[in-house]
DSSP file (Angstrom, degrees, kcal/mol; ACC not computed):
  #  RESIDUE AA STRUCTURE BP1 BP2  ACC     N-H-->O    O-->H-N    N-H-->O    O-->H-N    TCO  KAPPA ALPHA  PHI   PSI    X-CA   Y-CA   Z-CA
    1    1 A X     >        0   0    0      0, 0.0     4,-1.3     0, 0.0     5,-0.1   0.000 360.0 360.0 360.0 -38.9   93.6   99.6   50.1
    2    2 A X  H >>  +     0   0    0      1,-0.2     4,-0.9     2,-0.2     3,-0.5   0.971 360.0  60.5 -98.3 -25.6   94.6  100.3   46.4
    3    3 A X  H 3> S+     0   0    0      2,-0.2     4,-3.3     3,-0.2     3,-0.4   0.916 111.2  45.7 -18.0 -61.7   91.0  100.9   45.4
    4    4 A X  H 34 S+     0   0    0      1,-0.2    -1,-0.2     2,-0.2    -2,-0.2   0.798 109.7  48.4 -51.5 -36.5   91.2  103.6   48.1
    5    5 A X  H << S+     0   0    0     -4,-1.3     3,-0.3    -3,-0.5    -1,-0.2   0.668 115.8  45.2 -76.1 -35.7   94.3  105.1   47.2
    6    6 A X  H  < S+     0   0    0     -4,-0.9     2,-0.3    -3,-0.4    -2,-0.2   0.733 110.9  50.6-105.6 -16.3   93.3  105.3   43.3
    7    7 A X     <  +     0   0    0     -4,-3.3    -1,-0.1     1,-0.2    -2,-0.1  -0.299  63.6 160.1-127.1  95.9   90.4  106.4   43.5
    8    8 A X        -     0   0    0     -3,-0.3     2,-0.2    -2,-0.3    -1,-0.2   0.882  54.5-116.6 -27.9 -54.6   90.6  109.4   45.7
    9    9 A X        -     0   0    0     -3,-0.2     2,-0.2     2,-0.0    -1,-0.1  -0.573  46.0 -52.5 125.2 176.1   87.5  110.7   44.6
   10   10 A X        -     0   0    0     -2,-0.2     2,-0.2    -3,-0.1    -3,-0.0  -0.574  59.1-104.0 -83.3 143.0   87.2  114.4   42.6
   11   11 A X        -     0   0    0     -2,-0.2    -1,-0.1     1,-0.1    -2,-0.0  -0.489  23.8-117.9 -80.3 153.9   88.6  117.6   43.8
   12   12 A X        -     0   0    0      1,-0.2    -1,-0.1    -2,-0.2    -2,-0.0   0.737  36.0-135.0 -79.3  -3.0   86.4  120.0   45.3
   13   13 A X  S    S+     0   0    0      2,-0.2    -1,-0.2     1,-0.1    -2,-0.1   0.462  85.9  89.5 101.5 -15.9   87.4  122.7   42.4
   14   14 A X  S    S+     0   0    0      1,-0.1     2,-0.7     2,-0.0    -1,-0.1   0.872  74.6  70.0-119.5 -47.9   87.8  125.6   44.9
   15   15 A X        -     0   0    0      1,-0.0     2,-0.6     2,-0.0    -2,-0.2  -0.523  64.9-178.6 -82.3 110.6   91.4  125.0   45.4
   16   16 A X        -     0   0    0     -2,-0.7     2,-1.0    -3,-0.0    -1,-0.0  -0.895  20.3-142.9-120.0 124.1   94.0  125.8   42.3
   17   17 A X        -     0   0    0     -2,-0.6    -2,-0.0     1,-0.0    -1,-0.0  -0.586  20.9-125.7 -72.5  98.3   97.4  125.3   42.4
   18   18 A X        -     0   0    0     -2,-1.0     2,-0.4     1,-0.1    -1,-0.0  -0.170  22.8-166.8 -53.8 138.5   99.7  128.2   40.4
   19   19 A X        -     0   0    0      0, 0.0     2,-0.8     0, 0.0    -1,-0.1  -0.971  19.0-133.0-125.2 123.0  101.9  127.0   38.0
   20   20 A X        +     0   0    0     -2,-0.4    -2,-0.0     1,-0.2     0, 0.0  -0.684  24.5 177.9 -96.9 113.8  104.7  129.2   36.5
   21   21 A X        +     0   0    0     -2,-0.8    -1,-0.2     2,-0.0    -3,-0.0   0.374  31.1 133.7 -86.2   4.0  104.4  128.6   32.8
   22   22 A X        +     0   0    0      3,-0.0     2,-0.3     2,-0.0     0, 0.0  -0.246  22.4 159.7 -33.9 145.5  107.2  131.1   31.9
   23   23 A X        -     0   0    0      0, 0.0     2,-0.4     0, 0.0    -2,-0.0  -0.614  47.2-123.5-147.0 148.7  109.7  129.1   29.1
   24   24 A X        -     0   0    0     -2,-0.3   100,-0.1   100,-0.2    -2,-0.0  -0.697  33.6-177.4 -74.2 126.1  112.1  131.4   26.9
   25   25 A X        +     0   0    0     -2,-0.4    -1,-0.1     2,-0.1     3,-0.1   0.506  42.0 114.1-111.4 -13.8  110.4  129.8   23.9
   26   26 A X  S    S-     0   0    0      1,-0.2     2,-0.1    -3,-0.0    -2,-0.1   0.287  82.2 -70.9 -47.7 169.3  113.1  132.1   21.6
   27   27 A X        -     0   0    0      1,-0.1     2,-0.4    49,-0.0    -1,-0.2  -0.506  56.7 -90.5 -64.5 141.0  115.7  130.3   19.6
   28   28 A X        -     0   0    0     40,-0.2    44,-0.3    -2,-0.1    -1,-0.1  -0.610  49.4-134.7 -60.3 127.9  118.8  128.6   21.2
   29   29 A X     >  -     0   0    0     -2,-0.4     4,-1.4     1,-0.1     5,-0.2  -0.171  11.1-123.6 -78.4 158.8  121.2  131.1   21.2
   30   30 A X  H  > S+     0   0    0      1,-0.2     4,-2.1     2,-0.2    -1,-0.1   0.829 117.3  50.1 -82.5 -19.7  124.8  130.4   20.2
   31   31 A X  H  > S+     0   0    0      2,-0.2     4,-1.5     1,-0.2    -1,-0.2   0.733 104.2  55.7 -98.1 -23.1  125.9  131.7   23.7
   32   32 A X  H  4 S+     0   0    0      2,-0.2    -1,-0.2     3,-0.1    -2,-0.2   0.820 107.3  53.3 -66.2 -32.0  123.3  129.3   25.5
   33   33 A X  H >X S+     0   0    0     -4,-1.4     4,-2.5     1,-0.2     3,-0.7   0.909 108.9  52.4 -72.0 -47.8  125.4  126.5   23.4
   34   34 A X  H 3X S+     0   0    0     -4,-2.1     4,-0.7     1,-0.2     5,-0.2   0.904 105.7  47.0 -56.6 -49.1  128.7  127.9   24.9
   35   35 A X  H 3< S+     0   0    0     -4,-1.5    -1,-0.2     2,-0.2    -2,-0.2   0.456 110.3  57.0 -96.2   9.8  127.9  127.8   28.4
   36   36 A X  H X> S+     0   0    0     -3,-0.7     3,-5.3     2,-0.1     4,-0.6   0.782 114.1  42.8 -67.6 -76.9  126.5  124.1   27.9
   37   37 A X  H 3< S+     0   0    0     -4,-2.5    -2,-0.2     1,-0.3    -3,-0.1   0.334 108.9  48.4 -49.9  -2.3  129.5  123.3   26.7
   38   38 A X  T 3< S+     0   0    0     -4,-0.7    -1,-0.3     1,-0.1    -3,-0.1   0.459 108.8  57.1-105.5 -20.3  131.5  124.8   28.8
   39   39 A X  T <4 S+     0   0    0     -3,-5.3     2,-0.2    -5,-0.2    -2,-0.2   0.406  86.1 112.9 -92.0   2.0  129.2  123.1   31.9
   40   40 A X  S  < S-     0   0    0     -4,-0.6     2,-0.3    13,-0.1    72,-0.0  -0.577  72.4-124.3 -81.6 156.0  130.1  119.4   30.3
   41   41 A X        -     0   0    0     -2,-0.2     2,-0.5     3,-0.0     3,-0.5  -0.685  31.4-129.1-100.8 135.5  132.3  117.1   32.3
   42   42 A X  S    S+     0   0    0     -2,-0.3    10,-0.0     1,-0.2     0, 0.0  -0.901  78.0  30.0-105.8 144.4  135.5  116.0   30.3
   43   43 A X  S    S+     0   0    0     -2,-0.5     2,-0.5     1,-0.3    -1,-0.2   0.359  83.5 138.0 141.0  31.6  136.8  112.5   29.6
   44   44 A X        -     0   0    0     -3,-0.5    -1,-0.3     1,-0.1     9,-0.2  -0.700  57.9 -94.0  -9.0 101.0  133.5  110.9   29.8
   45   45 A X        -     0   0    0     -2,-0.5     2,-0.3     7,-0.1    65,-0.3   0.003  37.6-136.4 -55.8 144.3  132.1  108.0   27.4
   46   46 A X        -     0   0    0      1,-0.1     4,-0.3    63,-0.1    65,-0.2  -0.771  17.6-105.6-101.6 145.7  130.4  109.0   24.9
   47   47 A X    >   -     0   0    0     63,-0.6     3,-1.0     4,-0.4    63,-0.2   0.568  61.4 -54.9 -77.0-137.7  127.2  107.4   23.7
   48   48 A X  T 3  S+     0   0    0     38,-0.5     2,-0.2     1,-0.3    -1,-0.1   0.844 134.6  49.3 -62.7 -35.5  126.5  105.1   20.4
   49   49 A X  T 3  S-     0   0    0      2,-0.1     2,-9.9     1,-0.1    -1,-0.3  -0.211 106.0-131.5-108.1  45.1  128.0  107.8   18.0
   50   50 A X    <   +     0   0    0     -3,-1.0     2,-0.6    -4,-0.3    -2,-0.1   0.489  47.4 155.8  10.5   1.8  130.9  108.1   19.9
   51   51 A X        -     0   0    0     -2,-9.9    61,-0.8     4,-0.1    -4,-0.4  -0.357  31.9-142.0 -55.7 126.5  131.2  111.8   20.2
   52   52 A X     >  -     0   0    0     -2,-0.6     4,-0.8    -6,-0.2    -7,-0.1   0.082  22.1-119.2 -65.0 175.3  133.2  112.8   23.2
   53   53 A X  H  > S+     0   0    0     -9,-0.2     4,-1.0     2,-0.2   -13,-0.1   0.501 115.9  52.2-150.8 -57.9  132.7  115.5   25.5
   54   54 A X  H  4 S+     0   0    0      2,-0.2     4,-0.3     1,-0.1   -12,-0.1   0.631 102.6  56.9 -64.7 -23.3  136.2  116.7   24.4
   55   55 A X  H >4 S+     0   0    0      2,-0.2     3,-1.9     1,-0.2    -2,-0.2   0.979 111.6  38.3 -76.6 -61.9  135.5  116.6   20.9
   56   56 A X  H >< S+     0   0    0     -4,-0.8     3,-0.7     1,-0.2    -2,-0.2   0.676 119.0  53.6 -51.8 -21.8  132.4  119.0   21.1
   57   57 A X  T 3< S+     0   0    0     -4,-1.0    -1,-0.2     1,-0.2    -2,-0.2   0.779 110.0  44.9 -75.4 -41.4  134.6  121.2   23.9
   58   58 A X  T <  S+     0   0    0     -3,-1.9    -1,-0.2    -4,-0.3    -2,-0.2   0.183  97.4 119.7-131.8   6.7  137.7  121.4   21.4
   59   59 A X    <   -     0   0    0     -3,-0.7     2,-0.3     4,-0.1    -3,-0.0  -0.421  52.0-143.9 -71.2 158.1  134.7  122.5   18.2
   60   60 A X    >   -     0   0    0      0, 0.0     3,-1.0     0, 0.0     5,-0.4  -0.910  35.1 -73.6-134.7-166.0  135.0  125.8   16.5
   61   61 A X  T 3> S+     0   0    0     -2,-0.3     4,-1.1     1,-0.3    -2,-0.1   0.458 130.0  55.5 -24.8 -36.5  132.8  128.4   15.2
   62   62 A X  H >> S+     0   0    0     -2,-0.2     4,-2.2     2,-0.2     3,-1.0   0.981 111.9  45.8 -38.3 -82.6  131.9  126.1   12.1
   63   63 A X  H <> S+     0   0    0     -3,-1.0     4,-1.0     1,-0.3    -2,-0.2   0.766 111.5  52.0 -55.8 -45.0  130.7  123.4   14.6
   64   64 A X  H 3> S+     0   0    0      1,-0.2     4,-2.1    -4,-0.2    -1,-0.3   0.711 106.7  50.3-100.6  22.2  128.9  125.5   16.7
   65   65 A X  H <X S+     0   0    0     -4,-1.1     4,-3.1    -3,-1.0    -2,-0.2   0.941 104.0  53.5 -32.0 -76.8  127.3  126.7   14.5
   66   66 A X  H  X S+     0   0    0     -4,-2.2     4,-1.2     1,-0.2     5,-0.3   0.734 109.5  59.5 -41.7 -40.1  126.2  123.6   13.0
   67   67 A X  H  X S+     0   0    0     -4,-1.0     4,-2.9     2,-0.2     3,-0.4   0.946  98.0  51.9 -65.8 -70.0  125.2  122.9   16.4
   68   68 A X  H  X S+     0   0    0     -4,-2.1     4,-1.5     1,-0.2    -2,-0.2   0.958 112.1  50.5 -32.3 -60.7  122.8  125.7   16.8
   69   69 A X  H  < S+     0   0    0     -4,-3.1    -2,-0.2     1,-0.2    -1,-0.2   0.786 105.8  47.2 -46.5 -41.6  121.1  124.8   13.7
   70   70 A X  H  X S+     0   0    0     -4,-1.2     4,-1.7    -3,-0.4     3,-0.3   0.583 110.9  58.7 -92.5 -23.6  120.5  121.5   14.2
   71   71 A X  H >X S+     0   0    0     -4,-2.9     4,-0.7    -5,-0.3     3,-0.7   0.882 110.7  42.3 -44.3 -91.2  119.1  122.7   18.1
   72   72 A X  H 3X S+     0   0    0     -4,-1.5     4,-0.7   -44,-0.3    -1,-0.2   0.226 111.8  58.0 -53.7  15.6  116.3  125.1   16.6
   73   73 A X  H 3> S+     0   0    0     -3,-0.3     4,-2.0    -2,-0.2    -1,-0.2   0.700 114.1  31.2 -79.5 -67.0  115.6  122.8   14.2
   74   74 A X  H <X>S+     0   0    0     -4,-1.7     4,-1.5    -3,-0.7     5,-0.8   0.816 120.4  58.2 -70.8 -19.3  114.8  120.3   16.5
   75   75 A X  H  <5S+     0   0    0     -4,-0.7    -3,-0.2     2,-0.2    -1,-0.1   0.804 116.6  32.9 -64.5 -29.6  113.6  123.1   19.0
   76   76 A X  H  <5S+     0   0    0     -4,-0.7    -2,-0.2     1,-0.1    -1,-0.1   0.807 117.8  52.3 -93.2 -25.2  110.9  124.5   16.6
   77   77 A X  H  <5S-     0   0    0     -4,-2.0    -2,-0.2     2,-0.1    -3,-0.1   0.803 102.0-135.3 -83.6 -27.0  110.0  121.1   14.9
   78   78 A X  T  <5 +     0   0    0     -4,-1.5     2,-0.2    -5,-0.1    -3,-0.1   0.889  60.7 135.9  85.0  41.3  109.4  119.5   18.7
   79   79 A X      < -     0   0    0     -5,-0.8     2,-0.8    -6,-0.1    -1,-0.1  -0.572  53.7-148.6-139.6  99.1  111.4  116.5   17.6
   80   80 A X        -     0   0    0     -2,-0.2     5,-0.1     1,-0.2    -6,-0.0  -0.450  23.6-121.4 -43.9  63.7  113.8  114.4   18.5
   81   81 A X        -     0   0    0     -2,-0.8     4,-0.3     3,-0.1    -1,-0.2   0.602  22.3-139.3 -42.4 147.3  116.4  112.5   16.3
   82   82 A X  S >  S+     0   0    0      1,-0.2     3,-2.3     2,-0.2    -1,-0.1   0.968 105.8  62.3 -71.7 -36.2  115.9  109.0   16.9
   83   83 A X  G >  S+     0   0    0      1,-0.3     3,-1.7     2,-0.2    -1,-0.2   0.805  94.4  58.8 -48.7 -46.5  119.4  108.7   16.9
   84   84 A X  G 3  S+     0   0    0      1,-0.2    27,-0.4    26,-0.1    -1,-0.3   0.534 104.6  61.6 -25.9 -28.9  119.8  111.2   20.3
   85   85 A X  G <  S+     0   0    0     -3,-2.3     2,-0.3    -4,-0.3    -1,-0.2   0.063  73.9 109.8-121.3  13.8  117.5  108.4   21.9
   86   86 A X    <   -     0   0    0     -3,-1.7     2,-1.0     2,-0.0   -38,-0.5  -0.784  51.2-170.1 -76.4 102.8  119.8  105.5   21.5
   87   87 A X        -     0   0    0     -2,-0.3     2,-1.4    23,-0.1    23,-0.2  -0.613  14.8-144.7-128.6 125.7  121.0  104.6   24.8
   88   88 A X  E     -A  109   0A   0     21,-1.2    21,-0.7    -2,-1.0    19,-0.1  -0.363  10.4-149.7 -80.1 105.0  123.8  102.2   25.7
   89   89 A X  E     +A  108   0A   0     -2,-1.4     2,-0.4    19,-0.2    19,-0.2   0.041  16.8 178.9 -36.7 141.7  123.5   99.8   29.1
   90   90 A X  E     -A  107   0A   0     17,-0.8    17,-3.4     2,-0.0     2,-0.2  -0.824  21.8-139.3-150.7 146.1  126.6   99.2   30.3
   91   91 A X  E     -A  106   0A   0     -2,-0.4     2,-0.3    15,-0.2    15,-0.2  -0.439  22.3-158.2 -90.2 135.7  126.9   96.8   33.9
   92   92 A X  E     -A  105   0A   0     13,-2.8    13,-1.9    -2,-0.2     2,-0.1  -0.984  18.4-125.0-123.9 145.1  129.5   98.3   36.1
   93   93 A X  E     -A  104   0A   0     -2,-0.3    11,-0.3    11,-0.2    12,-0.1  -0.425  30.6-179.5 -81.4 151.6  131.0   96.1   38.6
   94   94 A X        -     0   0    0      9,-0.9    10,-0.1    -2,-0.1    -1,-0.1   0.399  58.2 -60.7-133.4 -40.4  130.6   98.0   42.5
   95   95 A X  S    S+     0   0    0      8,-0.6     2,-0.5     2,-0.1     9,-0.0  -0.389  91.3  51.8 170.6 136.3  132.2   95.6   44.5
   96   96 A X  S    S+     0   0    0     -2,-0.1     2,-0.9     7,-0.0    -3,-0.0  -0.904  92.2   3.4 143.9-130.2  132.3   92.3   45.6
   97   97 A X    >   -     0   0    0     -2,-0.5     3,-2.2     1,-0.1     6,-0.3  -0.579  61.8-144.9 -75.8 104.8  132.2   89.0   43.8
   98   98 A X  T 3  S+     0   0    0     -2,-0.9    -1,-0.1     1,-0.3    -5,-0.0   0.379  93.6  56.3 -48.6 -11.9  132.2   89.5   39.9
   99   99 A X  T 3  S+     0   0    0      3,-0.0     2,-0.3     2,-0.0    -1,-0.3   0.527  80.6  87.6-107.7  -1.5  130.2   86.9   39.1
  100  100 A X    X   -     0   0    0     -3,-2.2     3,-1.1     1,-0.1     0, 0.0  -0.787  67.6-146.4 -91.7 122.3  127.0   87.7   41.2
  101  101 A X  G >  S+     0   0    0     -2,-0.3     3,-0.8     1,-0.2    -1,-0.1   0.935  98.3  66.3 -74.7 -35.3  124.6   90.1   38.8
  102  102 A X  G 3  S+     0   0    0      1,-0.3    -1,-0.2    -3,-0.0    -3,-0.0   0.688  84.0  64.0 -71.6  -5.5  123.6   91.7   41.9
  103  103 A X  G <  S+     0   0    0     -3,-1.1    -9,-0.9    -6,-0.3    -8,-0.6  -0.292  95.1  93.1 -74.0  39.2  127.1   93.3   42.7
  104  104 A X  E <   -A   93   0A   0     -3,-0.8     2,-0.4   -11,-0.3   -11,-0.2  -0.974  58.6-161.5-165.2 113.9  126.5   95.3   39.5
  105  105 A X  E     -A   92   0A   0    -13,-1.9   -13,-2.8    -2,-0.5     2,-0.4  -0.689  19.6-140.1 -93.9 138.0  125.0   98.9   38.7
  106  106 A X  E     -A   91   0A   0     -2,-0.4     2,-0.3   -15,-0.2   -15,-0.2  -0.956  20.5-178.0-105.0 143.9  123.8   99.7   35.1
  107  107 A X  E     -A   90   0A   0    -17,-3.4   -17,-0.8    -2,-0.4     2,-0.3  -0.941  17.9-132.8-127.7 176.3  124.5  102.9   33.7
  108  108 A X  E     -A   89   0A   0     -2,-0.3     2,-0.3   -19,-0.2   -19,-0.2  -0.915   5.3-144.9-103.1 152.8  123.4  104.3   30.3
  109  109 A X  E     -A   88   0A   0    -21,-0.7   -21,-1.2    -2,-0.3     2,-0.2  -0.959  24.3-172.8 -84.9 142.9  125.7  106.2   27.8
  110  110 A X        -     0   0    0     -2,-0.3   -63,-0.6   -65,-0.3     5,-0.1  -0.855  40.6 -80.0-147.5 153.5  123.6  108.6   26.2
  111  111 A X    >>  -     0   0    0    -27,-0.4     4,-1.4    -2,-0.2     3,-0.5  -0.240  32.2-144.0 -80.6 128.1  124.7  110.8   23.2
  112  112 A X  H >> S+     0   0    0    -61,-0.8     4,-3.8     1,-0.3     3,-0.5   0.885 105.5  60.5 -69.5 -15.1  126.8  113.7   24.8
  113  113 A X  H 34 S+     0   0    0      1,-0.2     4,-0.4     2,-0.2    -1,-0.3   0.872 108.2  47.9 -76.7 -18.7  125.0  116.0   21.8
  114  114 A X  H <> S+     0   0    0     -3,-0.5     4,-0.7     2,-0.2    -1,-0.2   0.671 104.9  56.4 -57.6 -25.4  121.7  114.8   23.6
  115  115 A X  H <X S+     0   0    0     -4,-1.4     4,-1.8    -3,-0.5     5,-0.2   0.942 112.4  42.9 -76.0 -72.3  123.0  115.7   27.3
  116  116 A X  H  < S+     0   0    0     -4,-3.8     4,-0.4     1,-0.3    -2,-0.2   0.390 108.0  58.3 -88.3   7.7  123.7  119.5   26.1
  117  117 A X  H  > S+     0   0    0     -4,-0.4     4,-1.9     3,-0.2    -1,-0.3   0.809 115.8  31.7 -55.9 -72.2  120.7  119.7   24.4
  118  118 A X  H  X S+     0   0    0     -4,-0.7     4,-3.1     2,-0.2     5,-0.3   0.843 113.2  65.8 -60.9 -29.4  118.4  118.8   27.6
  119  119 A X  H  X S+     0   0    0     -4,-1.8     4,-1.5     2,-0.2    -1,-0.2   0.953 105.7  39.6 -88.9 -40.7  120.9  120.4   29.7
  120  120 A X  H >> S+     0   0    0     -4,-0.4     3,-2.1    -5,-0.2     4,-0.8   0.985 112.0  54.6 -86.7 -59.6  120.2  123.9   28.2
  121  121 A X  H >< S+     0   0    0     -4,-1.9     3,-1.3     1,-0.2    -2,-0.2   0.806 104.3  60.2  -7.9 -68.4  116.7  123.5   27.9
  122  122 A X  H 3< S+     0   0    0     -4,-3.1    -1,-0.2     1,-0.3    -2,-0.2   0.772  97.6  55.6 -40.6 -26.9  116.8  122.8   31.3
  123  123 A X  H <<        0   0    0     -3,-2.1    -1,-0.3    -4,-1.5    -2,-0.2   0.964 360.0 360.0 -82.8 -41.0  118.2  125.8   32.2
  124  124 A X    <<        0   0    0     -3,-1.3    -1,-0.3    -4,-0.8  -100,-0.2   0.523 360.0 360.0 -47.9 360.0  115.6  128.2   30.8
């Protein structure tokens, strides 16, 4: 069965599937950074370096600035900080007996300046 299943065999060539390569490859824009931030959820945990949600929300021109900078930096260099890629488990209880691991979701916190990074990418 999984022999069959992996190896399908080659495709016949004659069929190609279009793929829309479009990306704004430009620089993040300071206004792209603003309507991230303005599209973050507040009072949220914040990942390993504790910045908040509220904190980046409550930055001004100085900060996003800073922000921008440190974006295209990492946008043209195609690299993440490892720090951005720290992410903390944490067990949340969902309902029944507290002492059974299977009553228990993990979720990660993940660094919120990582979130609105990806989140505007995503949007292009």
């Amino acid at each position: 069965h999984f022999e069959e299943l992996l190896n399908e065999g080659e495709p016949n060539g004659n069929e190609q599937e279009e793929i829309n390569t479009c990306v704004n490859d430009g620089n993040i824009t300071k206004e792209e950074i603003m309507e991230g931030i303005r599209r973050l959820k507040s009072g949220k945990a914040p990942g390993h370096d504790k910045i908040t949600t509220d904190m980046v929300k409550a930055m001004e021109e100085e900060g996003i600035q800073l922000i921008e900078d440190i974006f295209n930096k990492v946008w043209k260099e195609g690299c993440i900080p490892q720090d951005w890629e720290i992410g903390i488990i944490v067990p949340i209880h969902k309902r029944g007996n507290a002492k059974q691991c299977e009553n228990y979701r993990g979720i990660t916190l993940l660094s919120v300046i990582l979130k609105l990074y990806e989140r505007i990418l995503e949007r292009r």
